[in-house]
Jmol script that loads the backbone (N, CA, C; Angstrom):
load data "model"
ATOM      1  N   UNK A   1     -67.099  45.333  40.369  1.00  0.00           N
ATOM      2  CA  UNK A   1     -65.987  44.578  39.792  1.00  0.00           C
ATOM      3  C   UNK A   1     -65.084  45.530  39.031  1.00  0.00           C
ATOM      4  N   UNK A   2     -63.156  45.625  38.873  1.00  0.00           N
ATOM      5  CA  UNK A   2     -62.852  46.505  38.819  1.00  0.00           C
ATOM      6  C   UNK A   2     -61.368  45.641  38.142  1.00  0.00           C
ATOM      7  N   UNK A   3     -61.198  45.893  37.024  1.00  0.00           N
ATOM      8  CA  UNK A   3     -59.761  44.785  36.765  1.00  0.00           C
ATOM      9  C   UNK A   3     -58.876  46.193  35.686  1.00  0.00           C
ATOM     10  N   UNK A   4     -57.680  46.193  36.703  1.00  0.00           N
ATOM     11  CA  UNK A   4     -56.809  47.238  36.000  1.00  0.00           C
ATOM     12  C   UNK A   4     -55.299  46.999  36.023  1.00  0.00           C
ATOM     13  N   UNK A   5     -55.275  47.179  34.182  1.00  0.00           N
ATOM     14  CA  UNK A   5     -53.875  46.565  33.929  1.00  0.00           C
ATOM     15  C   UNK A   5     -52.814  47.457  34.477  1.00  0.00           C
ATOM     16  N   UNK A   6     -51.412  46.794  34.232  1.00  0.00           N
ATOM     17  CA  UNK A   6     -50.368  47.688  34.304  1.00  0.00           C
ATOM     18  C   UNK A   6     -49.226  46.890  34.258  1.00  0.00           C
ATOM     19  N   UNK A   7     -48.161  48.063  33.696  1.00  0.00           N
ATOM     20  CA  UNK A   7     -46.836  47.062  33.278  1.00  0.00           C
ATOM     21  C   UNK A   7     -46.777  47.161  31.947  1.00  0.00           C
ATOM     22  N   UNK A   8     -47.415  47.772  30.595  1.00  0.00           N
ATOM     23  CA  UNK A   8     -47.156  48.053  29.460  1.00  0.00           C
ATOM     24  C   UNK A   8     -45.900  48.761  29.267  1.00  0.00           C
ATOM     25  N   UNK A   9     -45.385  49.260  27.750  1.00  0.00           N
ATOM     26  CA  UNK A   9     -44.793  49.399  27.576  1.00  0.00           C
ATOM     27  C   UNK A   9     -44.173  49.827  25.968  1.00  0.00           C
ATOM     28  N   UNK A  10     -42.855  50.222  25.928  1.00  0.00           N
ATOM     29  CA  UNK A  10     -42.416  50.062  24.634  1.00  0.00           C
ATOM     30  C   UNK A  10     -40.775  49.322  24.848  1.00  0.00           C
ATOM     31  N   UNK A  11     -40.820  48.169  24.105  1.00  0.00           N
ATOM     32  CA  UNK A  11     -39.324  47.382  24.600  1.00  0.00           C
ATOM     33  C   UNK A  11     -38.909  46.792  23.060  1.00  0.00           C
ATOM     34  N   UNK A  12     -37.705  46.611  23.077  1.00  0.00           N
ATOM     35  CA  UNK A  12     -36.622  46.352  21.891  1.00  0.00           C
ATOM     36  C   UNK A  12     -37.078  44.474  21.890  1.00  0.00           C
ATOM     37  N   UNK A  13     -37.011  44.191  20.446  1.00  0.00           N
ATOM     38  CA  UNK A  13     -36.996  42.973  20.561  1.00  0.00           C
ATOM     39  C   UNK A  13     -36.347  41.930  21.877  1.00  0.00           C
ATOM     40  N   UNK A  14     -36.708  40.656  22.176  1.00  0.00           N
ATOM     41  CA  UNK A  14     -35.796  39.962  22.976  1.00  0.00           C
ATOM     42  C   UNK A  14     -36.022  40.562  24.262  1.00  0.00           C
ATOM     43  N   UNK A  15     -36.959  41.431  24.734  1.00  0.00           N
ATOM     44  CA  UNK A  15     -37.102  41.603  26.173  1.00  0.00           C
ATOM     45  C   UNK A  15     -37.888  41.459  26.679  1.00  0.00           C
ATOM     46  N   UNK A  16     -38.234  41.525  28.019  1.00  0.00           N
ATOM     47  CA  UNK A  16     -38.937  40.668  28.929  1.00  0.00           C
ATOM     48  C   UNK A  16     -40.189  42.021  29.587  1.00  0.00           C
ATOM     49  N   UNK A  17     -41.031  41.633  29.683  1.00  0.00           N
ATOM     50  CA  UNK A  17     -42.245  42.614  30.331  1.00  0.00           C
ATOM     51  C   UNK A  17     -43.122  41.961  31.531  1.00  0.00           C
ATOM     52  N   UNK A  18     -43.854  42.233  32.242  1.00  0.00           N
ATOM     53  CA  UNK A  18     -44.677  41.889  33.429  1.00  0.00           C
ATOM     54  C   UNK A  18     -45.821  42.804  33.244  1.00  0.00           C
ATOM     55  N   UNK A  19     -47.099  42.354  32.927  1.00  0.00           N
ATOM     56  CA  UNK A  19     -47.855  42.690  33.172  1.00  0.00           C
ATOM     57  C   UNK A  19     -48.847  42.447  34.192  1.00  0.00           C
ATOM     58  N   UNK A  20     -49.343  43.582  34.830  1.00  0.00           N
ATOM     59  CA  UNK A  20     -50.093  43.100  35.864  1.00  0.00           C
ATOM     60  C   UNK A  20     -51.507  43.356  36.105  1.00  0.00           C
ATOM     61  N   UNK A  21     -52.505  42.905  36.834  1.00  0.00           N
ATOM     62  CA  UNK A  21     -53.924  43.094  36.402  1.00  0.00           C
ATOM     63  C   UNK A  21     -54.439  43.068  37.939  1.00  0.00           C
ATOM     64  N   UNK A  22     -55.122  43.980  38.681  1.00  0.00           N
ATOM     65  CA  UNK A  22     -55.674  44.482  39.644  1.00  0.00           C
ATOM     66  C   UNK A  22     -56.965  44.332  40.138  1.00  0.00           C
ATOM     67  N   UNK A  23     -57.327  43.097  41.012  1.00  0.00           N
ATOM     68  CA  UNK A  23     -58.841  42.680  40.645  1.00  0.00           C
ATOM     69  C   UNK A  23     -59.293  43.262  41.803  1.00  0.00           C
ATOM     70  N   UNK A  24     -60.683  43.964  41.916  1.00  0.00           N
ATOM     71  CA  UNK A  24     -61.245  44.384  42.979  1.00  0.00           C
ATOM     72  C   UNK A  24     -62.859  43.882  43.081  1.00  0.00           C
ATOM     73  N   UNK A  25     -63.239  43.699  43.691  1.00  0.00           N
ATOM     74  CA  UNK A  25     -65.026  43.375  43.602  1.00  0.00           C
ATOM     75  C   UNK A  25     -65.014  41.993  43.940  1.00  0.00           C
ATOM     76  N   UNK A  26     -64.701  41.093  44.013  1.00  0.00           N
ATOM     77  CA  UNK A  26     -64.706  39.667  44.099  1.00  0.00           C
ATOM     78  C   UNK A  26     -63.352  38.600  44.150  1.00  0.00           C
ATOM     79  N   UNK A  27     -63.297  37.805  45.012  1.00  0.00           N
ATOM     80  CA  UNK A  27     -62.343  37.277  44.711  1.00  0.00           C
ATOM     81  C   UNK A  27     -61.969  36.301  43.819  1.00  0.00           C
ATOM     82  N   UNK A  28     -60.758  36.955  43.785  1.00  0.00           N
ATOM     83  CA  UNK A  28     -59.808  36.132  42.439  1.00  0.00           C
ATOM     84  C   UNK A  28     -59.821  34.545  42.810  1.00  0.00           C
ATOM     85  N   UNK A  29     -60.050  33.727  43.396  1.00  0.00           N
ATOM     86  CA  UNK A  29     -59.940  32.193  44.146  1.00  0.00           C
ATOM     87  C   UNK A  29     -60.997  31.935  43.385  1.00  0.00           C
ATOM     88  N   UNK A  30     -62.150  32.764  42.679  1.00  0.00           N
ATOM     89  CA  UNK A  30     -63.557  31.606  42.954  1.00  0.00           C
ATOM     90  C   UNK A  30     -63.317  31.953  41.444  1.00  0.00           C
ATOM     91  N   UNK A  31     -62.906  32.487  40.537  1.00  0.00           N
ATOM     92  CA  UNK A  31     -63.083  32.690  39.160  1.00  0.00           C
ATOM     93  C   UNK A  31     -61.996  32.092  38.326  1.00  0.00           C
ATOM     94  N   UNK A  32     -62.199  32.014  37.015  1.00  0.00           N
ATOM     95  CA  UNK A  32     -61.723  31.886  35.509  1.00  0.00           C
ATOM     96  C   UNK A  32     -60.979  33.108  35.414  1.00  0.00           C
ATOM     97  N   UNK A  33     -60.093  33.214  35.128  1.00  0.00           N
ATOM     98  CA  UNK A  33     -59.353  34.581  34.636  1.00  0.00           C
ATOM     99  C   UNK A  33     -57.989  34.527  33.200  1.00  0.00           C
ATOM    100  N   UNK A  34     -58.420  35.674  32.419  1.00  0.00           N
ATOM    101  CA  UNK A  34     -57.880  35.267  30.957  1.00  0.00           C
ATOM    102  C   UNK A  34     -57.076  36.285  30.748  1.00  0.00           C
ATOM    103  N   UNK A  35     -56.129  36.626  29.983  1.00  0.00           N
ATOM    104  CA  UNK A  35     -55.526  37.458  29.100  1.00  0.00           C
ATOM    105  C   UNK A  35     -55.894  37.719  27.762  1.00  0.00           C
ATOM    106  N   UNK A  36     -56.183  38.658  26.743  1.00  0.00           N
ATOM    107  CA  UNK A  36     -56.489  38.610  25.183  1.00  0.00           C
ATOM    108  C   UNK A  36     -55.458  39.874  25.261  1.00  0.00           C
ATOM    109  N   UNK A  37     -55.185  39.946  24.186  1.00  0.00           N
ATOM    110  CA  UNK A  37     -54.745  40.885  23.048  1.00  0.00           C
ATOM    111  C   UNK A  37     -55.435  41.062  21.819  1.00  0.00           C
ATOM    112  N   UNK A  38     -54.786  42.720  21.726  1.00  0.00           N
ATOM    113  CA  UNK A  38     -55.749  43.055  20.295  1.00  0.00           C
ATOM    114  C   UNK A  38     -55.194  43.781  19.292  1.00  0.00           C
ATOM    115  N   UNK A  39     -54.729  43.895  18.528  1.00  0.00           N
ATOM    116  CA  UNK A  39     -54.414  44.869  17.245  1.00  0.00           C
ATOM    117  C   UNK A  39     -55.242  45.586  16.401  1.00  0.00           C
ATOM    118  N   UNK A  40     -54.734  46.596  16.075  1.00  0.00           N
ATOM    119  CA  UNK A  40     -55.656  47.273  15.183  1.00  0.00           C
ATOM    120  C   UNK A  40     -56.355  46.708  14.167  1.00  0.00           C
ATOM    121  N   UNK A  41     -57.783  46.534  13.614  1.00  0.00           N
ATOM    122  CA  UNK A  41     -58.747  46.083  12.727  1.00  0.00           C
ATOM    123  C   UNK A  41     -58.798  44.493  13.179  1.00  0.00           C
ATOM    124  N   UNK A  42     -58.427  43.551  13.995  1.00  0.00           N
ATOM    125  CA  UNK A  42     -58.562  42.586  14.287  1.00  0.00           C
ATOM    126  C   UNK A  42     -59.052  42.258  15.488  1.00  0.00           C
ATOM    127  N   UNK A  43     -60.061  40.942  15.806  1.00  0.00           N
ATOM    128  CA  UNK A  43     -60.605  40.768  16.984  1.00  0.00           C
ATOM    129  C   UNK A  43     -60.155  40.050  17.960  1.00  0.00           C
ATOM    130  N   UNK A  44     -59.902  40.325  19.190  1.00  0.00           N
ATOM    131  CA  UNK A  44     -59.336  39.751  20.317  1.00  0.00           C
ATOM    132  C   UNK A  44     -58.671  38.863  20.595  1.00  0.00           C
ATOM    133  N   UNK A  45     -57.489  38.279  20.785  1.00  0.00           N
ATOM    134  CA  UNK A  45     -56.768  37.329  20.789  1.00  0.00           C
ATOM    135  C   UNK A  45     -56.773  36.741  21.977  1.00  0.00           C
ATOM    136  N   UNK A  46     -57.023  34.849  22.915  1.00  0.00           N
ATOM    137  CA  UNK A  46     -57.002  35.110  23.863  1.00  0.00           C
ATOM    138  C   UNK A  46     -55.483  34.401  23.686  1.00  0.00           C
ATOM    139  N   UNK A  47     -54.515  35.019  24.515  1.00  0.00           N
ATOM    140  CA  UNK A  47     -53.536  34.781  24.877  1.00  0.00           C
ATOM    141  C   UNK A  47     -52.996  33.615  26.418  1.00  0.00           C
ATOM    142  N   UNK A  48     -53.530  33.646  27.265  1.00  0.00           N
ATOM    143  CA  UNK A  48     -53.244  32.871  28.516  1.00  0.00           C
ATOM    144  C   UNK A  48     -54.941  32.823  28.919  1.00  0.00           C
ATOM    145  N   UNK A  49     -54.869  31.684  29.969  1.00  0.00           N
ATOM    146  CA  UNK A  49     -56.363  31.343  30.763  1.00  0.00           C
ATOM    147  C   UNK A  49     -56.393  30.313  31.583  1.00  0.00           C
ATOM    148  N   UNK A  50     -56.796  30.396  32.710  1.00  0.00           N
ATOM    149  CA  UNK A  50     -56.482  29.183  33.629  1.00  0.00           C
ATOM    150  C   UNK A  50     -58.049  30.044  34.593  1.00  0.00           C
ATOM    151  N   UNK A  51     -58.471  28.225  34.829  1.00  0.00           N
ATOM    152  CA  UNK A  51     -59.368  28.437  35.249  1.00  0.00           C
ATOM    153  C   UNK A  51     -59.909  28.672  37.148  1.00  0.00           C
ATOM    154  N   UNK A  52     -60.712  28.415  37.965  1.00  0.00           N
ATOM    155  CA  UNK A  52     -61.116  28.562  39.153  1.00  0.00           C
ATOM    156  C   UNK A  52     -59.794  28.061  40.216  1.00  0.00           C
ATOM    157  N   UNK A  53     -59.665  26.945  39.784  1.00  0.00           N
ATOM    158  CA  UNK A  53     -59.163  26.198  40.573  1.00  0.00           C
ATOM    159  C   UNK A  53     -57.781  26.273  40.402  1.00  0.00           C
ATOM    160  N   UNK A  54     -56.950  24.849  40.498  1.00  0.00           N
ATOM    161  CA  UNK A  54     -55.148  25.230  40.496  1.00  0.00           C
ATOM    162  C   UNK A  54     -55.307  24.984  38.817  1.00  0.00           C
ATOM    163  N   UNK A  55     -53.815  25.620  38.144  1.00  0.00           N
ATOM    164  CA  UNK A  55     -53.702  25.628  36.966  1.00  0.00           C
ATOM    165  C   UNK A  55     -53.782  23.706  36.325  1.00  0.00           C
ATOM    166  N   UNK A  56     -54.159  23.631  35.399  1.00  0.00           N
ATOM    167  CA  UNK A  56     -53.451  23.949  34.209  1.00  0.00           C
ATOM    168  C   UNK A  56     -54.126  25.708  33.446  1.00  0.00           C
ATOM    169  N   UNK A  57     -52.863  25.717  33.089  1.00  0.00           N
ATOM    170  CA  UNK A  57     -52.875  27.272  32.162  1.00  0.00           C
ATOM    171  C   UNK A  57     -53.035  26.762  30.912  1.00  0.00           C
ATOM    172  N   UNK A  58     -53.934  27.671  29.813  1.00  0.00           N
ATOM    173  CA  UNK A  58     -53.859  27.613  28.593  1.00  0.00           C
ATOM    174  C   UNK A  58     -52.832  28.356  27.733  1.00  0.00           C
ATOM    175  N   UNK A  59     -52.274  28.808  26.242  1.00  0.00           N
ATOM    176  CA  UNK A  59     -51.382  29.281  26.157  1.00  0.00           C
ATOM    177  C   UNK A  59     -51.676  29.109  24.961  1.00  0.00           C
ATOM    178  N   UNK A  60     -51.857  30.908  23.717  1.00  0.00           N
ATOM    179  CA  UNK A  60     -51.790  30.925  22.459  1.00  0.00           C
ATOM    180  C   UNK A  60     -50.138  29.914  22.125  1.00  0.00           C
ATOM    181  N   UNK A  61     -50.726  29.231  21.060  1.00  0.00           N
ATOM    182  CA  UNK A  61     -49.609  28.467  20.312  1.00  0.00           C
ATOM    183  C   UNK A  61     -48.205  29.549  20.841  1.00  0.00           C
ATOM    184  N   UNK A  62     -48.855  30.607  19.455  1.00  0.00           N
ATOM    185  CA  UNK A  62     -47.352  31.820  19.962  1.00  0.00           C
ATOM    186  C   UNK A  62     -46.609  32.163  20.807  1.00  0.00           C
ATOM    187  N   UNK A  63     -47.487  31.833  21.738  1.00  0.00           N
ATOM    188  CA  UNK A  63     -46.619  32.230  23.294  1.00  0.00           C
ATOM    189  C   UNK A  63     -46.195  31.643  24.093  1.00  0.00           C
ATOM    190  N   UNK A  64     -46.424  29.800  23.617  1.00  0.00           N
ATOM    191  CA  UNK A  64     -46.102  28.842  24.468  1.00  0.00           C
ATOM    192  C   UNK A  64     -44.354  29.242  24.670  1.00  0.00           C
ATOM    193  N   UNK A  65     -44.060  28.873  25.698  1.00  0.00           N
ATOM    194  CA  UNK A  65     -42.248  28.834  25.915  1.00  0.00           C
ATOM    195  C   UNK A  65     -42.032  30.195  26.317  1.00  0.00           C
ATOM    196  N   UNK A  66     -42.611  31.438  26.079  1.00  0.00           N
ATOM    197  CA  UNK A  66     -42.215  32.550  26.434  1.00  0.00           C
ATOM    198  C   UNK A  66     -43.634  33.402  27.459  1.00  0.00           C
ATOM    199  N   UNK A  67     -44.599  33.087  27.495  1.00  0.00           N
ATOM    200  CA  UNK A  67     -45.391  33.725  28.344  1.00  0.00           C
ATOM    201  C   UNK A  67     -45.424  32.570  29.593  1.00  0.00           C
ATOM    202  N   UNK A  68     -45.640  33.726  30.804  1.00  0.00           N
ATOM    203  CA  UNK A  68     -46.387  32.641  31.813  1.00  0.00           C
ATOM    204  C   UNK A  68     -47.535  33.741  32.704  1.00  0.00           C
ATOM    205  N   UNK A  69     -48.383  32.576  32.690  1.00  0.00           N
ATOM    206  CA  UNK A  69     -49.564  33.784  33.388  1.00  0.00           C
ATOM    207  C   UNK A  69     -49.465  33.078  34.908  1.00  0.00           C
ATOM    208  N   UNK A  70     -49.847  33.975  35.959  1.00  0.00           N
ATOM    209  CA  UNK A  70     -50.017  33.557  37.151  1.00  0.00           C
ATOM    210  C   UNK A  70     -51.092  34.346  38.021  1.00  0.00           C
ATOM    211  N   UNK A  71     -50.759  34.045  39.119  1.00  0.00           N
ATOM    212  CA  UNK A  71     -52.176  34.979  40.069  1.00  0.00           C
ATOM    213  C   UNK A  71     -51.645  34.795  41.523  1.00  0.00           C
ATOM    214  N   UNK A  72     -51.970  35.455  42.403  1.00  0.00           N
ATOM    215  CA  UNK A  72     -51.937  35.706  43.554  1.00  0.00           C
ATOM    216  C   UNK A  72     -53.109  35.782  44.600  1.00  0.00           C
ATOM    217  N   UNK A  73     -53.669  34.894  44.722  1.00  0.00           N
ATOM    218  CA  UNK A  73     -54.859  35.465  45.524  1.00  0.00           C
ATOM    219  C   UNK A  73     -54.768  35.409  47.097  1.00  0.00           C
ATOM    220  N   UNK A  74     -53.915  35.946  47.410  1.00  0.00           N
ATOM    221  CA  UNK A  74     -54.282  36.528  48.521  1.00  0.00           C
ATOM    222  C   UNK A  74     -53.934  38.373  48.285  1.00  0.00           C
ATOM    223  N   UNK A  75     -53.092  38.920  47.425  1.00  0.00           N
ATOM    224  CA  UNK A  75     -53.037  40.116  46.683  1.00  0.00           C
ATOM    225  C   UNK A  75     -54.157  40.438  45.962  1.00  0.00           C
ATOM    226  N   UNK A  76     -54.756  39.346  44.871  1.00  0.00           N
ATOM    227  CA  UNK A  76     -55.961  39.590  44.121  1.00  0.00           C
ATOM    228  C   UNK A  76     -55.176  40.002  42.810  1.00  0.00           C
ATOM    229  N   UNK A  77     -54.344  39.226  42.505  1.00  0.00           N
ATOM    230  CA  UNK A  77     -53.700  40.105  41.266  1.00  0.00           C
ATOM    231  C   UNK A  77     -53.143  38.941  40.564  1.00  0.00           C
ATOM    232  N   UNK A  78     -53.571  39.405  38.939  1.00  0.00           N
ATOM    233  CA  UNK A  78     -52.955  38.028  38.250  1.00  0.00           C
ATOM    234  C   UNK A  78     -51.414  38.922  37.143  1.00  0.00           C
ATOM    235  N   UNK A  79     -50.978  38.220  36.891  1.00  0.00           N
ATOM    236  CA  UNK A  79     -49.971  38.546  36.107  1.00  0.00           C
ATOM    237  C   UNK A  79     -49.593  37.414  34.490  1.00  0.00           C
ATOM    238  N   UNK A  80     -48.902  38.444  33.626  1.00  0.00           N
ATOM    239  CA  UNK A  80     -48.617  37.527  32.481  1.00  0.00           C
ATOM    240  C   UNK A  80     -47.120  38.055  32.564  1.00  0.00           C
ATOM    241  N   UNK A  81     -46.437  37.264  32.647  1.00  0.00           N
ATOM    242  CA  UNK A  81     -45.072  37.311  32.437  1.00  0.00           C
ATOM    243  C   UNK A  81     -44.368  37.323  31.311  1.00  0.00           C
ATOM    244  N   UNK A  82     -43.984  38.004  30.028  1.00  0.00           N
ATOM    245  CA  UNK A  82     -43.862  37.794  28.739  1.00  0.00           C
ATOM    246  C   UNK A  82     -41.847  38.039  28.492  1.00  0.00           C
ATOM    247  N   UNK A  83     -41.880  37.168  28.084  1.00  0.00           N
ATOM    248  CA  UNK A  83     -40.052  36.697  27.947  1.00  0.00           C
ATOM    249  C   UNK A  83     -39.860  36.490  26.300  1.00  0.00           C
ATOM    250  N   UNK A  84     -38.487  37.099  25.996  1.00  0.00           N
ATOM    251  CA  UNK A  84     -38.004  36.943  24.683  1.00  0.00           C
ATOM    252  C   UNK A  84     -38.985  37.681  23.579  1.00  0.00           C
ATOM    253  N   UNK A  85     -39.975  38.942  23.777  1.00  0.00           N
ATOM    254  CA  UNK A  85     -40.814  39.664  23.406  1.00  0.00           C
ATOM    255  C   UNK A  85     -40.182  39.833  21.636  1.00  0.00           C
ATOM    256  N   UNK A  86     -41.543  39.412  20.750  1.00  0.00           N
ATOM    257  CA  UNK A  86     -40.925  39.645  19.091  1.00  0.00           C
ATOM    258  C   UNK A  86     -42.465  40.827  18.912  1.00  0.00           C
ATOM    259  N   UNK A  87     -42.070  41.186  17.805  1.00  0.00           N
ATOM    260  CA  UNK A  87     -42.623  42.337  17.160  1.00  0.00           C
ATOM    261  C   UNK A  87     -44.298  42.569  17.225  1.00  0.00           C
ATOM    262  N   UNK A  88     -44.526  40.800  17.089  1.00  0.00           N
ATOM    263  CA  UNK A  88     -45.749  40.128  16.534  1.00  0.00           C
ATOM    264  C   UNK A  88     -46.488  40.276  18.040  1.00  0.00           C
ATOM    265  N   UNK A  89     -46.016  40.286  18.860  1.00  0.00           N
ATOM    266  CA  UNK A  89     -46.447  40.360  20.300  1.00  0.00           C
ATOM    267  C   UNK A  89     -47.350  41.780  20.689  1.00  0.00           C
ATOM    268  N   UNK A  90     -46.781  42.359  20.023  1.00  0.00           N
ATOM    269  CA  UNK A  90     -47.419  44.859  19.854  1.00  0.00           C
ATOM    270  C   UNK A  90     -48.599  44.349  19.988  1.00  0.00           C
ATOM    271  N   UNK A  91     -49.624  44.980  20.860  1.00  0.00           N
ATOM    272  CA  UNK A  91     -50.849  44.688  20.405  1.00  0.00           C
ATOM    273  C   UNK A  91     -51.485  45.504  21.848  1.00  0.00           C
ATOM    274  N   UNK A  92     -53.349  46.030  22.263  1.00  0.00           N
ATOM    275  CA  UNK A  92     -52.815  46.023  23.553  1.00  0.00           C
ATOM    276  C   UNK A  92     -53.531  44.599  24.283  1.00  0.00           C
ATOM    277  N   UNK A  93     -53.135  44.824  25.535  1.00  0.00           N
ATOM    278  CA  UNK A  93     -53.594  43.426  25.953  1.00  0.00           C
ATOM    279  C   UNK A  93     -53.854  43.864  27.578  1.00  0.00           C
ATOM    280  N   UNK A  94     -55.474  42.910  27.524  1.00  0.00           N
ATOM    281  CA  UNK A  94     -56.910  42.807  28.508  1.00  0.00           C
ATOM    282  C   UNK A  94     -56.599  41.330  29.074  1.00  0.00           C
ATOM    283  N   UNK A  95     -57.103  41.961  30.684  1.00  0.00           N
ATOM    284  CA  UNK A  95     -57.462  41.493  31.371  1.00  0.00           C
ATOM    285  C   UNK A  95     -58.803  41.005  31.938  1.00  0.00           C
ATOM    286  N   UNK A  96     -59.336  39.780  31.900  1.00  0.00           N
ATOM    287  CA  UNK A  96     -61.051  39.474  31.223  1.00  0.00           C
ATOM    288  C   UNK A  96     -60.847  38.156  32.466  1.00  0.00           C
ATOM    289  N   UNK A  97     -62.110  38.691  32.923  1.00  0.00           N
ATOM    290  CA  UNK A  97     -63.110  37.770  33.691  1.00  0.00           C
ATOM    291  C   UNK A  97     -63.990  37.059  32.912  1.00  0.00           C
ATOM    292  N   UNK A  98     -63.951  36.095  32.337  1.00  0.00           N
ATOM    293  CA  UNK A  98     -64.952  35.470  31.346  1.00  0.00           C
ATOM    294  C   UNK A  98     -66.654  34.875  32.048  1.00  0.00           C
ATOM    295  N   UNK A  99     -66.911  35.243  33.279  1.00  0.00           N
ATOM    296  CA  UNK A  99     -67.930  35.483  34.300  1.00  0.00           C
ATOM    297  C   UNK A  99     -68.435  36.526  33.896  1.00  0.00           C
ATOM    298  N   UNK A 100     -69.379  36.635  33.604  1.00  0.00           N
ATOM    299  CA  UNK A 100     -70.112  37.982  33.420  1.00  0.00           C
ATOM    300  C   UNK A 100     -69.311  39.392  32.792  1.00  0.00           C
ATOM    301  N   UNK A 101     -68.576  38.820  31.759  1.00  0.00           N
ATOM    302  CA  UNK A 101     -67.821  39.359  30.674  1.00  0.00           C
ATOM    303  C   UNK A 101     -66.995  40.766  31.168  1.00  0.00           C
ATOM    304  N   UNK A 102     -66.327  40.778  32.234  1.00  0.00           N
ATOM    305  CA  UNK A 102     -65.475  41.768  33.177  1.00  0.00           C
ATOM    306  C   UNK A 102     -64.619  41.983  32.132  1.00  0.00           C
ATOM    307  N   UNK A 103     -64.328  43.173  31.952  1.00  0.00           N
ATOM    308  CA  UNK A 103     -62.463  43.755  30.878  1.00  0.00           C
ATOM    309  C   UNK A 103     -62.103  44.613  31.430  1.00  0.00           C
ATOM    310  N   UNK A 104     -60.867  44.937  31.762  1.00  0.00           N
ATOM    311  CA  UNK A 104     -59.662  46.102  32.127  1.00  0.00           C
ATOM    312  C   UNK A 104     -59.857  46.586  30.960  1.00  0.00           C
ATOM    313  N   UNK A 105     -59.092  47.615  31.361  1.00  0.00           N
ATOM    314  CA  UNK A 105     -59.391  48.965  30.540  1.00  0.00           C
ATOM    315  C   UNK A 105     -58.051  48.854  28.931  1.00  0.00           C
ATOM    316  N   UNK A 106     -56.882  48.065  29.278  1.00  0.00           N
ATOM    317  CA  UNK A 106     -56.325  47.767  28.054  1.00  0.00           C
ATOM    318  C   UNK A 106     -54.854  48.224  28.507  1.00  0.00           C
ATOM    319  N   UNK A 107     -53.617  47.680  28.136  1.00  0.00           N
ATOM    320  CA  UNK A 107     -52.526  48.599  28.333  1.00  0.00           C
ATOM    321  C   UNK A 107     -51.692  47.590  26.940  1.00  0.00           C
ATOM    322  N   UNK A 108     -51.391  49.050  26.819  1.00  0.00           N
ATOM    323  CA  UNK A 108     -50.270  48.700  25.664  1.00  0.00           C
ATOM    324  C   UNK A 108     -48.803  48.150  25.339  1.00  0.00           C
ATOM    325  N   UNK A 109     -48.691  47.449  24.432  1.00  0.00           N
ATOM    326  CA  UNK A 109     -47.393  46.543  24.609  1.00  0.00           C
ATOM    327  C   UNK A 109     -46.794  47.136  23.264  1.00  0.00           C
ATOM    328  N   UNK A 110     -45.615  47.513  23.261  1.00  0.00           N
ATOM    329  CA  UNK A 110     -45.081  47.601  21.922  1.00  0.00           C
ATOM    330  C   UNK A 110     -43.477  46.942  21.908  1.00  0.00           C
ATOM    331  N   UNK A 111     -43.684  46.739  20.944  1.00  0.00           N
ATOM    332  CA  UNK A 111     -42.063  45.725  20.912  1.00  0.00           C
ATOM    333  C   UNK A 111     -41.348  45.961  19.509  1.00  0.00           C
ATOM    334  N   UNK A 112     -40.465  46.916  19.409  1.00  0.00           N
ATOM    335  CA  UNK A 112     -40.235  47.873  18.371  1.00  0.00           C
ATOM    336  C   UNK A 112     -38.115  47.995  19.060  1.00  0.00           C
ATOM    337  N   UNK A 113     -37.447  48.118  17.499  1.00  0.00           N
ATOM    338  CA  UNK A 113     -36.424  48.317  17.608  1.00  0.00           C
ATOM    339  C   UNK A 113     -35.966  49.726  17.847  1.00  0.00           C
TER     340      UNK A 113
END
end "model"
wireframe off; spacefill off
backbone 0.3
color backbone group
């Protein structure tokens, strides 16, 4: 099993990012798949999550209206779409199989003037 982000960054308030997450080992159709974020001295945030089947998506309060997570499975690749990016957003942010506790390796978001 093999989940690798990409699409981080450093962007000015008010802009838009795509992150993307690379699943290998199993397919993406039969699983749960999540987003978290993390900041320094604090523990994991989950940010987006939608489960096996068709969405409904979950969505930190914060991010309702400006994130959208999605997936592709016939690519094998899920994505978080992040729009109107504020400061509070910096953090880095994992890609998690909540199945037998799978994490990408982490990519960084910064959202800095």
């Amino acid at each position: 099993v093999s989940l690798v982000e990409s699409g981080g960054g450093t962007v000015p308030p008010g802009s838009s990012l795509t992150l993307s997450c690379l699943i290998s080992g199993f397919s993406l159709s039969s699983y749960a798949m999540r987003w978290y974020r993390q900041v320094p001295g604090k523990g994991r945030e989950l940010v987006a999550g939608f489960g096996s089947i068709a969405p409904p998506t979950t969505y930190l309060d914060a991010v309702k209206g400006r994130f959208t997570m999605s997936r592709d499975n016939n690519t094998n690749m899920i994505y978080l779409q992040m729009n109107d990016l504020k400061p509070d957003d910096t953090a880095v942010y994992y890609c998690n199989r909540p199945t037998g506790n799978y994490w990408g390796q982490g990519i960084q978001v910064t959202v800095a003037s």
